[in-house]
C-alpha positions as CSV (number, residue, x, y, z in Angstrom):
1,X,12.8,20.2,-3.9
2,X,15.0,22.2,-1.9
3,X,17.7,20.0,-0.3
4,X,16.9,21.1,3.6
5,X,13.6,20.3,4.3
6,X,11.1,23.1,5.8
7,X,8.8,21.0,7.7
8,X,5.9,23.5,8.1
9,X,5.7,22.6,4.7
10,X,4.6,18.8,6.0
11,X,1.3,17.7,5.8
12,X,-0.3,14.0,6.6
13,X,-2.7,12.0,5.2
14,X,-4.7,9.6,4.7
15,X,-3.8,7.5,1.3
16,X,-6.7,7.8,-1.4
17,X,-6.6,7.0,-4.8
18,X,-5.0,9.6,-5.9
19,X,-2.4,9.8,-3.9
20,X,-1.9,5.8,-4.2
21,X,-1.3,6.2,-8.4
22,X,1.4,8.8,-7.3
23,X,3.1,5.8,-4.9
24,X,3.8,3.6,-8.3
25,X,7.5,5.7,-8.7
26,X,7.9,5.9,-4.4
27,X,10.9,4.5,-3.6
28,X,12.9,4.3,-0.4
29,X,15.5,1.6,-1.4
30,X,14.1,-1.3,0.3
31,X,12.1,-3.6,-2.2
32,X,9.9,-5.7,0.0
33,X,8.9,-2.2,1.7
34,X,8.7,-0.8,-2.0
35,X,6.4,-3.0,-3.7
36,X,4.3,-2.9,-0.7
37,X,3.4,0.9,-1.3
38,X,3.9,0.9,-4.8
39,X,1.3,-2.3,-5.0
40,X,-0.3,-3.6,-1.9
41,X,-1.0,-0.5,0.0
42,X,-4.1,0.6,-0.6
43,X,-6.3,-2.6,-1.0
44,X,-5.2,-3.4,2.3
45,X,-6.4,-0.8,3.8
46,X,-9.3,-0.7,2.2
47,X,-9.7,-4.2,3.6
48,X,-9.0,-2.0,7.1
49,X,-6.3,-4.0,8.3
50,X,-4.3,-0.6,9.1
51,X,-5.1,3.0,8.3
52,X,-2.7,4.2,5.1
53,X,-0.9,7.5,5.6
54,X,1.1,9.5,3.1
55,X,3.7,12.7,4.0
56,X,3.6,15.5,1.6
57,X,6.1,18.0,1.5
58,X,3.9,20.7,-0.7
59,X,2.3,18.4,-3.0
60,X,5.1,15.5,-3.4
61,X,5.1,12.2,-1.5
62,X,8.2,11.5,0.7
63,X,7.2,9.0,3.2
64,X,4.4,6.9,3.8
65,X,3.4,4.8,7.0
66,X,0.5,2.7,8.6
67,X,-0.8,2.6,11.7
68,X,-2.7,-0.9,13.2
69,X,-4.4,-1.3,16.7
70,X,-2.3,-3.8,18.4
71,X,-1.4,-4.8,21.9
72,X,1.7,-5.3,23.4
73,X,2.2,-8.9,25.2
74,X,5.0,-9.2,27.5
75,X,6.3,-12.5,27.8
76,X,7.6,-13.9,30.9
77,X,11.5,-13.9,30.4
78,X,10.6,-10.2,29.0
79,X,8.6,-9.1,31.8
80,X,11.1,-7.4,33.8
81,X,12.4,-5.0,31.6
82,X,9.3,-3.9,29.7
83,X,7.7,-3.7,33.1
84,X,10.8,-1.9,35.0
85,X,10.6,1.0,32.2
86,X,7.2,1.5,32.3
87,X,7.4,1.7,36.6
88,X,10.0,4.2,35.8
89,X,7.2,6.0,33.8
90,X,3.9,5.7,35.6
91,X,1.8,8.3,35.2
92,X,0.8,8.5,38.9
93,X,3.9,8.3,41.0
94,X,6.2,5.1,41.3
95,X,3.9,4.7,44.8
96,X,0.7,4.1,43.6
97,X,-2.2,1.9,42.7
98,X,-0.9,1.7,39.2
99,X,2.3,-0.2,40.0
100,X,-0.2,-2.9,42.1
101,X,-2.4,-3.0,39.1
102,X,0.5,-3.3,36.4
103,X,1.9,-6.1,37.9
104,X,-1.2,-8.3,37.5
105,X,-1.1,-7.6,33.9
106,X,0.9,-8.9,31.0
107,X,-1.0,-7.3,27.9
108,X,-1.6,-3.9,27.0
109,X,-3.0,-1.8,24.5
110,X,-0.7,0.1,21.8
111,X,-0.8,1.6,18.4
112,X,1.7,-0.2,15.5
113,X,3.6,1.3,13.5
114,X,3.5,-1.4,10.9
115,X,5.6,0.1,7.9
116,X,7.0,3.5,7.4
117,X,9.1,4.4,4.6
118,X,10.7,7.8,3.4
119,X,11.9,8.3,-0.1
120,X,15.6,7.4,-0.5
121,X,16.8,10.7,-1.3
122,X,15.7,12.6,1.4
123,X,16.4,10.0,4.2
124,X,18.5,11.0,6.7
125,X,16.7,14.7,6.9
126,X,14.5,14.1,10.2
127,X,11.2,13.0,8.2
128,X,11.2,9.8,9.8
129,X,11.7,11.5,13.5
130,X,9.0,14.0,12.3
131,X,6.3,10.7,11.8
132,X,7.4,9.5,15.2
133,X,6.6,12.7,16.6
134,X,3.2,13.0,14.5
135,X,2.1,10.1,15.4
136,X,3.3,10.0,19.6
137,X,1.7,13.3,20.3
138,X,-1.8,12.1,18.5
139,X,-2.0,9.3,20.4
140,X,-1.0,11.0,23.5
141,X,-4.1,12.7,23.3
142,X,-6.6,10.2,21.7
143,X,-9.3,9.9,24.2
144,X,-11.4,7.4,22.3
145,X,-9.6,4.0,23.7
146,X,-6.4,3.6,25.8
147,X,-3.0,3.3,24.4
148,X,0.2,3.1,27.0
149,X,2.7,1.9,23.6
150,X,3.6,2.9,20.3
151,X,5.0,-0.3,18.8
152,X,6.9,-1.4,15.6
153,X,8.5,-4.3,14.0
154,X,11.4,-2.7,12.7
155,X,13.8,-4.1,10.0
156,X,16.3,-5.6,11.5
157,X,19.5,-3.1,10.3
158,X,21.6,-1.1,12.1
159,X,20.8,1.7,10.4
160,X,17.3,0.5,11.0
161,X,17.8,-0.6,15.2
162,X,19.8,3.1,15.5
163,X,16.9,5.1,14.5
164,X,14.5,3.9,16.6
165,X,16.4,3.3,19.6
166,X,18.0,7.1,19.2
167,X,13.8,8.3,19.4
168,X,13.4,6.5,22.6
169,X,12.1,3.2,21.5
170,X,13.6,0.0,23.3
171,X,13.5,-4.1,22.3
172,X,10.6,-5.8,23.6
173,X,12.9,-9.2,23.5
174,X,15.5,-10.8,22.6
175,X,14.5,-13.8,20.8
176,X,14.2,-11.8,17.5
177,X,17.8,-11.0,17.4
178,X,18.7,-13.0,14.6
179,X,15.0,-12.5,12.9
180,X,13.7,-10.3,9.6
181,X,12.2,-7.7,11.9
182,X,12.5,-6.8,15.8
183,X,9.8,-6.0,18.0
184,X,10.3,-2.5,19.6
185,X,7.8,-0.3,21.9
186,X,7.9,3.2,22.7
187,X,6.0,4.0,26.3
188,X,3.8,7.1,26.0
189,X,4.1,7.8,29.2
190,X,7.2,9.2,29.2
191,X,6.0,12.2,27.5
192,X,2.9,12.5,29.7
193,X,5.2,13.2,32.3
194,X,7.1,15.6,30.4
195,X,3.4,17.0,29.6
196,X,2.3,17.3,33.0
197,X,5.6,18.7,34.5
198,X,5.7,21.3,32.0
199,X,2.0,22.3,32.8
């Protein structure tokens, strides 16, 4: 494999069979996320608890990711800033209806990045930026139900934290500071704008 990757040479999707008996030598240096794809993978989502994806670069693996419906709950000692960044963000002007209507609510729908993994020796190449991407801009125009967040609950690494924060993603709390995982959202809206100003 050629050591800068050509991503029109990307492709996505959806894990089968055949592509989960290639997952048994995926590695991306993390065991807990390694046995997952390597074993638990693809009964689960058979069981349709999240939708499997795998990233081929020709006909290689390199990453692998689910996606879950989910909704994201803002707490009350969490309210202010989730709510402040989506006000920043509406998609209707900082003056209208929607900022009446936001404030009454404290859940809202999202898509969940549950796991996401790219092979250990191409990290650090933009593939992981590349799913963010793939998977912001399909959900910024699925029209079959609403979704304001892209959500994950990201090791809780530096390395880990970095990555997402540096791809616009902020902490929905923090009470899960010290935790396995932390609970990050991405607003879509912030590219709707940049959608509808370009336009």
């Amino acid at each position: 494999m050629a050591a800068k990757i050509q991503f029109s040479r990307i492709s996505f999707k959806i894990l089968d069979e055949d592509n989960f008996k290639k997952m048994s030598s995926f590695s991306c240096g993390n065991n807990d996320l390694d046995i997952f794809f390597q074993k638990e993978v693809f009964i689960c989502s058979k069981c349709h608890m999240f939708s499997a994806y795998c990233v081929l670069y020709d006909n290689d693996i390199v990453a692998a990711f689910t996606l879950a419906n989910d909704s994201l709950v803002i707490e009350y000692e969490d309210k202010t800033d989730v709510k402040d960044c989506m006000k920043e963000n509406a998609p209707l002007g900082k003056d209208s209806l929607y900022d009446e209507y936001f404030e009454t609510m404290n859940v809202f729908p999202a898509i969940n990045i549950g796991h996401l993994a790219v092979k250990s020796d191409l990290q650090s190449q933009g593939i992981g930026e590349y799913i963010l991407n793939y998977v912001i801009y399909t959900f910024l125009n699925y029209s079959i139900a609403g979704c304001l967040f892209v959500t994950v609950d990201a090791l809780n690494n530096s390395r880990t934290n970095m990555f997402y924060c540096r791809n616009g993603f902020n902490f929905q709390t923090s009470k899960d500071i010290k935790a396995t995982t932390r609970r990050m959202y991405f607003p879509l809206n912030i590219y709707r704008k940049i959608i509808e100003f370009s336009d």
